[in-house]
N, C-alpha and C positions, 0 to 999 in steps of 0.2 A: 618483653613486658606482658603484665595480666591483666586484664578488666573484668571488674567485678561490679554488679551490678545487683542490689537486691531490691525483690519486690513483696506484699504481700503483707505491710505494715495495716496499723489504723486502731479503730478504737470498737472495745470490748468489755463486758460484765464478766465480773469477778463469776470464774467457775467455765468460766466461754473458753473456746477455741481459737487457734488464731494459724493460718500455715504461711511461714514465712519461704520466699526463693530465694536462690540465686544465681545467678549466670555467669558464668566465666568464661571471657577469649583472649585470644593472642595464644601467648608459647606455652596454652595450658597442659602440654607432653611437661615442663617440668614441674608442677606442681605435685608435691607427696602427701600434705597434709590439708584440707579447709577446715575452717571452724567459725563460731559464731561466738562475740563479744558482744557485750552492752553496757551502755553508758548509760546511768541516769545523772539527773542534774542535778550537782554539786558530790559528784562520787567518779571515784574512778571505770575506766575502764575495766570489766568484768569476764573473765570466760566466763562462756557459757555451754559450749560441745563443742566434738572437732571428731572427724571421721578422714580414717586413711583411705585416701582414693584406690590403694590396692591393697585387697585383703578386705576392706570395709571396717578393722576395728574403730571401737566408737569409744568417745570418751566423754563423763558430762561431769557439771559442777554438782554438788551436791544439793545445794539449793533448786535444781530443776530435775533431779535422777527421779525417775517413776514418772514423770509430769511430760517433759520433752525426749522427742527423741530427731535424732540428726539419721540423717539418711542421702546417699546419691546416684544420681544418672548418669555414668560416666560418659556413655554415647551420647550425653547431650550436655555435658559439662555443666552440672549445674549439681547444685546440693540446697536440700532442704531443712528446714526445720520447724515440725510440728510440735506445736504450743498446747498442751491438754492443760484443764484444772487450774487456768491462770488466776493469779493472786494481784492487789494492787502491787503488792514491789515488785512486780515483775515488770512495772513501765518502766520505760528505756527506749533511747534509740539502741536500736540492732544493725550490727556491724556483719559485715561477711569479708571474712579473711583467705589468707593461702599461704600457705610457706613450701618452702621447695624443701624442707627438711623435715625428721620425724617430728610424733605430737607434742607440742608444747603450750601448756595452759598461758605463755606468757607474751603479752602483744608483741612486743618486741622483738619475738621470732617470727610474726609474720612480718613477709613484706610488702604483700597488695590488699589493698583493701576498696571494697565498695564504701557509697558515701553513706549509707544508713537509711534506717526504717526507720519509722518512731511506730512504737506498741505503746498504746494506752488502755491500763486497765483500770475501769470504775468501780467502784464499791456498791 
């Protein structure tokens, strides 16, 4: 099993910053791919980026490409993602995900998830 744990949620003006974490333990040797989802309310679950723990390729939605960027510490199991130029629709609870297989924009291929961040952004 994986535990994921994200930190680094909260509330912010439109154009702010925001650096989201996460942690991962347990049998974090099998995990290949993390990524970060978001749910706002009354909408689905969202990719949002996901980055291969070997090699470091990075993948992002288009709605956040130039804006966020995903990045991690393998020695300390954790992956980040930096929030630039936030916009009000970018509130959402944020998810931090893992799959033990290559990258997949679809929740469904992960199978641990932390319990969320909520990002609030204000106008």
């Amino acid at each position: 099993q994986v535990q994921l744990v994200e930190s680094g949620g909260g509330l912010v003006q439109a154009g702010g910053s925001l650096r989201l974490s996460c942690a991962a333990s347990g049998r974090t040797f099998s995990i290949i791919t993390m990524g970060w989802f978001r749910q706002a309310p009354g909408k689905e679950r969202e990719f949002v980026a996901a980055i291969r723990r070997s090699g470091g390729s990075t993948y992002y939605a288009d709605s956040v490409k130039g804006r966020f960027t995903i990045s991690r510490d393998n020695a300390k199991n954790t992956v980040s993602l930096q929030m630039n130029s936030l916009k009000t629709e970018d509130t959402a609870v944020y998810y931090c995900a893992a799959s033990i297989g290559y990258f997949s924009g679809r929740s469904n291929e992960y199978a641990y998830w932390g319990q969320g961040t909520q990002v609030t952004v204000s106008s």
